[in-house]
C-alpha positions, 0 to 999 in steps of 0.5 A, a space after each residue: 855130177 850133173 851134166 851141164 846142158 851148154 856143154 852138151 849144145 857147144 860140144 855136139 852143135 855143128 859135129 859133122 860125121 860120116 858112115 861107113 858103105 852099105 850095100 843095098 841089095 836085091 835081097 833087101 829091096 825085096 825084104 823091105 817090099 814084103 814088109 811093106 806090102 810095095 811091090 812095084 816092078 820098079 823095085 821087085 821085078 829085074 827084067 821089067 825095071 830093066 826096060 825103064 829108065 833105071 836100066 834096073 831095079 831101084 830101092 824105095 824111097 822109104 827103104 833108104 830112109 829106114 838105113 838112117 839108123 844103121 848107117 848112124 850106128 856105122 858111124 864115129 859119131 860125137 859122144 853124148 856124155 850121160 846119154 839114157 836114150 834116144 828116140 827118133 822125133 821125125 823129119 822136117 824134109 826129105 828128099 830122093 834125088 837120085 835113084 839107087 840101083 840094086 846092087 849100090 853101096 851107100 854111105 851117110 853124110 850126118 851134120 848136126 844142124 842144131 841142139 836145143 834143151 827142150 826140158 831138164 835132161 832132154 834134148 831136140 837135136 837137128 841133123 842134116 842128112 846126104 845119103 850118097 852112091 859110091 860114084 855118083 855125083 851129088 846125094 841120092 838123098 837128103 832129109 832133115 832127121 829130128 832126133 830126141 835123147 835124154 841125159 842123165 847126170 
């Protein structure tokens, strides 16, 4: 039976979800500093962040926005029917508005801004994102994630 693009943009179009809490460590602050080769203090050395005002080590921008995924799969997300993959398309923006300190739990506000058939069994989806601290008030970040998947019937 083939699946029928306007069900899949009436059905997701608009879906809001939300992830499960993360912790973001020390440990995989320093991970993501090894892999990427960012070791400024700010992020890898306890005793000099403490002394700014972060009072602490912080995570990297770009570390927050590699959970995206993780904290997508933590969440109960819409169902795409016939889904063969997907692939990560990019962003439009993104946003740190607030730091992360070590030791913080985050969670990921997903709103799907947007679905749009971009060729036969192929789709763009548009999603909002709000990656919040557990007691903070407003996003630490905000991005708008660009997501590409195939269906097949």
């Amino acid at each position: 039976m083939a699946i029928d693009a306007n069900t899949i943009i009436a059905d997701l179009a608009g879906q809001r979800y939300l992830s499960g809490w993360l912790t973001v460590d020390q440990p995989m602050i320093d991970r993501f500093a090894d892999a990427t080769g960012d070791h400024q203090f700010i992020h890898v050395d306890p005793q000099r962040a403490a002394k700014t005002p972060f009072g602490g080590t912080i995570a990297h921008g770009f570390l927050l926005l590699s959970l995206l995924p993780r904290l997508q799969g933590m969440a109960d997300r819409p169902e795409i029917p016939g889904l063969a993959m997907g692939i990560n398309y990019g962003t439009d923006r993104i946003r740190f508005v607030h730091p992360v300190r070590s030791g913080s739990d985050v969670r990921a506000a997903f709103h799907i801004a947007a679905v749009t058939q971009k060729a036969p069994d192929r789709f763009q989806q548009t999603i909002d994102v709000e990656l919040h601290t557990r007691g903070q008030d407003g996003p630490a970040m905000i991005a708008r994630w660009l997501g590409q998947f195939v269906v097949r019937g």
